[in-house]
Every structure is written in C-alpha cells, then in structure tokens.
C-alpha positions as CSV (number, residue, x, y, z in Angstrom):
1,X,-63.9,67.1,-28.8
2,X,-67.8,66.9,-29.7
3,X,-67.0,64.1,-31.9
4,X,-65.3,62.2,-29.2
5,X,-68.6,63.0,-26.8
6,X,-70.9,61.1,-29.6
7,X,-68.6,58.8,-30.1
8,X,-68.1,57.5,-26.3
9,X,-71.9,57.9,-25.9
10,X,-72.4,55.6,-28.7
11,X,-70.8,53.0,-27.8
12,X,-72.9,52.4,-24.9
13,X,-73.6,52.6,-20.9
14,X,-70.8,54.8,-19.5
15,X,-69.5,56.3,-16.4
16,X,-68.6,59.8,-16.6
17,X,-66.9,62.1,-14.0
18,X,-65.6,65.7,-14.5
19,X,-63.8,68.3,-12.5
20,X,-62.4,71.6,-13.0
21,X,-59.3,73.3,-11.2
22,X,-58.2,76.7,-11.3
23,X,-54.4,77.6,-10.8
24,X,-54.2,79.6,-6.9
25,X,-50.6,80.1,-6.7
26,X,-48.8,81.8,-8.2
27,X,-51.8,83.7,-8.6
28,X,-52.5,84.1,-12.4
29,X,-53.3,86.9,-14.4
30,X,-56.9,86.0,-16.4
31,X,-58.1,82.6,-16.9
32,X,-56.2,79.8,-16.4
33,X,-58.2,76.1,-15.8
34,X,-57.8,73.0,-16.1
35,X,-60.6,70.5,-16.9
36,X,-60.7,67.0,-16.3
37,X,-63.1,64.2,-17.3
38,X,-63.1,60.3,-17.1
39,X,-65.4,58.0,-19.2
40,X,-65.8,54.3,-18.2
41,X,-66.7,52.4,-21.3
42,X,-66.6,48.8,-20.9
43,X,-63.3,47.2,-21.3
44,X,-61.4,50.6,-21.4
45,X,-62.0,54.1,-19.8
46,X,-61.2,57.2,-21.5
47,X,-59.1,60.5,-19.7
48,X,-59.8,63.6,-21.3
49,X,-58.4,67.2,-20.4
50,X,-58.0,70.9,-21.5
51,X,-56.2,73.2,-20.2
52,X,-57.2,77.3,-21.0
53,X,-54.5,79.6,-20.3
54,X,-54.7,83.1,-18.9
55,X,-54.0,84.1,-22.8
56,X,-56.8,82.1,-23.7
57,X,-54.6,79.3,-25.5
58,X,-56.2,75.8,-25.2
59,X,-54.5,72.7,-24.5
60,X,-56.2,69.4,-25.1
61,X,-55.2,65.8,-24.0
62,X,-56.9,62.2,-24.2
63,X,-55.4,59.1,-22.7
64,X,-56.8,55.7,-23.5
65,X,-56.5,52.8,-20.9
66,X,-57.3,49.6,-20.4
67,X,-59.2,48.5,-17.4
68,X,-55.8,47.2,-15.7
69,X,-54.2,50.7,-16.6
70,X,-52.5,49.3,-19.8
71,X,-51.9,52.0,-22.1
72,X,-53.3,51.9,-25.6
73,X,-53.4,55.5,-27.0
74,X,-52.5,59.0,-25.6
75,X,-52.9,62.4,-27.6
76,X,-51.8,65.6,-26.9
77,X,-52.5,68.9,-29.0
78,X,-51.9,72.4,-27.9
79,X,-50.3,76.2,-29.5
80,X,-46.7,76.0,-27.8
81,X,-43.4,76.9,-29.5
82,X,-45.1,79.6,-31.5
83,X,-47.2,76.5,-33.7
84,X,-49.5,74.3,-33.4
85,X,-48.9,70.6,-32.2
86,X,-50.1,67.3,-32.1
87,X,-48.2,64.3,-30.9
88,X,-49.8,60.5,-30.6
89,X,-48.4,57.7,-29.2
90,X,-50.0,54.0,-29.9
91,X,-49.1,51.3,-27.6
92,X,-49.4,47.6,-28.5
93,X,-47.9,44.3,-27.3
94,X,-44.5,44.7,-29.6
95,X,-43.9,48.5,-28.9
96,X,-45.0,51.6,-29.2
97,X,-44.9,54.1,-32.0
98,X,-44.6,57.9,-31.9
99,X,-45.9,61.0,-34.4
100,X,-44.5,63.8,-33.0
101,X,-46.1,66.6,-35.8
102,X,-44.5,65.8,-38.7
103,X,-41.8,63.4,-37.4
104,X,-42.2,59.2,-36.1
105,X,-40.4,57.3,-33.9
106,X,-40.5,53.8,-32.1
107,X,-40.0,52.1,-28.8
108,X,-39.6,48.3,-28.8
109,X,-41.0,48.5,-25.3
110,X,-44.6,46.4,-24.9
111,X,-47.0,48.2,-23.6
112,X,-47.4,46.3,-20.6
113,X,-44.0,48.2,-19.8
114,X,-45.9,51.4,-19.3
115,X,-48.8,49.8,-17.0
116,X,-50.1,52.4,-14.6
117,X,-52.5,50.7,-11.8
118,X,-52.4,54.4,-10.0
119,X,-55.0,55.3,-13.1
120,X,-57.8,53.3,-11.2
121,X,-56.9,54.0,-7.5
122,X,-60.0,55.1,-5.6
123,X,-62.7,54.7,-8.3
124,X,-61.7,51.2,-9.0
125,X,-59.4,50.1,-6.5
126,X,-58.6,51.3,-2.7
127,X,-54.9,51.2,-1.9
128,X,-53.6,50.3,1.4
129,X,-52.3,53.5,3.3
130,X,-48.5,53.9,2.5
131,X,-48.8,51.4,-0.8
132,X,-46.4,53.1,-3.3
133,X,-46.0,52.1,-7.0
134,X,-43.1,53.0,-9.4
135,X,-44.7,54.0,-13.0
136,X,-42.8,54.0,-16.4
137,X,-43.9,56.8,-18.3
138,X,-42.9,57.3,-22.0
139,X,-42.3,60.9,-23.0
140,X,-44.9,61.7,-25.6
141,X,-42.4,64.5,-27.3
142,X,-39.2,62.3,-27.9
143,X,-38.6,58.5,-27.2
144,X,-37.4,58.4,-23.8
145,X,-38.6,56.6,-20.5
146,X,-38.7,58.5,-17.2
147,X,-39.8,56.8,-13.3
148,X,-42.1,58.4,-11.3
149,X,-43.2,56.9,-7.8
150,X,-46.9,57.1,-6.4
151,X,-47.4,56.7,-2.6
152,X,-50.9,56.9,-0.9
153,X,-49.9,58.8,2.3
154,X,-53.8,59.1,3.4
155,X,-56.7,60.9,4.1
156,X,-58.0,64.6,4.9
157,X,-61.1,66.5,5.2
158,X,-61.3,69.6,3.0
159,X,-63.8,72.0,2.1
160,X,-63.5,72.5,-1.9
161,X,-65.8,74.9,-4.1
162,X,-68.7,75.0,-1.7
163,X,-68.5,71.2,-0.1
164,X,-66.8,69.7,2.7
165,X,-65.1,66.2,1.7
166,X,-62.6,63.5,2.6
167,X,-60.1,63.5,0.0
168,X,-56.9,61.0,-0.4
169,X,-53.4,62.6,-0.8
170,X,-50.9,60.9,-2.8
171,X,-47.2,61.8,-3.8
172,X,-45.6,61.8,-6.3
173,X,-41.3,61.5,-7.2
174,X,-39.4,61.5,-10.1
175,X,-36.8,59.1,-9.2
176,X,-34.3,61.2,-11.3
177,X,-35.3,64.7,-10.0
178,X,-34.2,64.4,-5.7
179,X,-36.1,66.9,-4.0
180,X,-38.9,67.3,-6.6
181,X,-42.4,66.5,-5.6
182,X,-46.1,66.9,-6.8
183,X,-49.1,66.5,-4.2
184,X,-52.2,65.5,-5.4
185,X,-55.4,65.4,-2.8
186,X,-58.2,62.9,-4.9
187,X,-62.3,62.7,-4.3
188,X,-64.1,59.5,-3.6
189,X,-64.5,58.9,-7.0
190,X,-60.4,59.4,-8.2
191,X,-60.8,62.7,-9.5
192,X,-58.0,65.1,-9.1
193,X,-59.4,68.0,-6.6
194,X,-56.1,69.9,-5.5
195,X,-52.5,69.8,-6.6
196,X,-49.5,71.4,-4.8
197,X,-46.1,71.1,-7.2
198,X,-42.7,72.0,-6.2
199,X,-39.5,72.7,-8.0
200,X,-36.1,74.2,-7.9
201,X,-37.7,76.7,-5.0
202,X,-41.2,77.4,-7.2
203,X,-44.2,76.5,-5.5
204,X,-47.4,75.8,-8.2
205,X,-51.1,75.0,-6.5
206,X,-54.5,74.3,-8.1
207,X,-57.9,73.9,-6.4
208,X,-61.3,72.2,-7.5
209,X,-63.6,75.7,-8.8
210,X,-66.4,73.3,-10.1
211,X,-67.2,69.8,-9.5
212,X,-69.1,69.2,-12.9
C-alpha cells in the first residue's frame, strides 16, 4: 500500500478522495470497515479499498480505470478460505488475462467489453435522474461475465458522521439475481457514503464513520 502512495504521488498532480464506512446492520461484533480512496492521475484514476473485519483480517483491492471507465487492471488480495489470496486481472484491447493464485486463465473479450461509465458518475459526470446503465463485470475468481444494471433514482439530504449533505442514490440489479438489489447513497464528489444490500431475506447496511 505505501509503495502504491509514492508511487501515485510521483507521477504527478493528483486528485485524491477518501471515505470510510462502518457496517450498522447486522450490527457486528468488533471492528468491521471499509475504506475507500480514489486518485485522479492524469489519463487514468486509481480505486483503492480495504476492508478490516471484526477478526481483524484485512482485505485489500485496487482497480485501475481509464478516464472513460475502461478497465485496465484490478487486484484483489485478502485471508479467505483458510489462505492467503491474490487474484489479478489485466485488461487490454484483445482480452483479458486472469492469475487466480497459482492458476491463469483468459477471456477473448476486449476490454472495452467491460466499460463502466458508472465509475465517473458525480465527480466526473452528472447523470440525468432515472439514466440507467447495464455493466459487464468479469468475475476476478473464475472466467465468467455477470450484468449488473445502475439507475440514478435521485437525490436526498442526509446527515452522515457529523454533516448534513445532499447525497445521490443509485440501484443496483443483477439481471440474473430477480429480487436482489444494492442501494448506494454517493457525495458530491462520487464517493460511496451509505450502502443498504438485500438478499434471499438478509438485510446488510453500511454508513460513512469518517469522511477522510
């Protein structure tokens, strides 16, 4: 992580935001957070996130974007499954390959496949009230596509960790899940600030605790 910081810093002028959420419902027993940080570095930004569990296990993530919300790179690298993991998928105009810990596989899918303009909505781009885009995610574990929709329902006025803001509340469908849905409520400058998840009748929530 520190070598990533000097690295991005390095290379220049940047734009950096960061939030942290904590998990509300079901209420956890310790720690459990989840912290979020964007760096805009010319041609490409940069989206970075741990997540510390209430047994102290960290989870660590880093996408890599172009500034069209083209995918070039995305990491992952956590303690699940009783080891430790790392899986990398690199994205280019004749497919993408895979290395999934020890293994490698390969999409013939460009990467322009996987374009997600959500990435720069409300930092870089406002959305018209009800605008809704269908995604194509590739699963980072196995090579297999799912379809998620986004839809920008609108705005509300919360009070989160000590200020009161207008945030913008987007949904989010897995077209191959029915009834399964994730709300996520964003800040002026397209942070995540609250989350509200629901699945086969389990409700999951998590709320802004610090905004830096």
């Amino acid at each position: 992580m520190t070598s990533l910081l000097i690295a991005l810093a390095l290379a220049g002028p940047s734009l950096h935001e960061s939030r942290t959420i904590a998990h509300v419902l079901p209420k956890p027993d310790g720690v459990s957070l989840y912290v979020s940080e964007r760096f805009v570095l010319g041609r490409t930004f940069v989206l970075l996130s741990h997540s510390v569990g209430a047994d102290g296990s960290v989870n660590y993530s880093k996408l890599t974007y172009r500034m069209d919300g083209t995918p070039v790179q995305m990491t992952q690298e956590g303690n699940w499954g009783g080891r430790m993991n790392r899986f990398t998928t690199d994205y280019g105009p004749k497919g993408a390959t895979q290395s999934i810990n020890e293994a490698s596989n390969r999409s013939d899918l460009p990467d322009r496949t996987f374009r997600d303009p959500t990435k720069l909505w409300f930092w870089k781009v406002h959305p018209k009230k009800g605008e809704n885009v269908v995604v194509t995610g590739l699963a980072q574990n196995v090579v297999a596509t799912s379809r998620i929709r986004f839809i920008y329902e609108g705005d509300e006025t919360m009070t989160l960790a000590g200020r009161t803001v207008e945030v913008h509340r987007v949904r989010e469908e897995p077209l191959s899940a029915p009834g399964v849905y994730t709300l996520w409520w964003y800040d002026r400058a397209g942070m995540g600030v609250k989350r509200y998840h629901t699945v086969g009748g389990k409700d999951i929530a998590d709320e802004l605790a610090y905004w830096y």
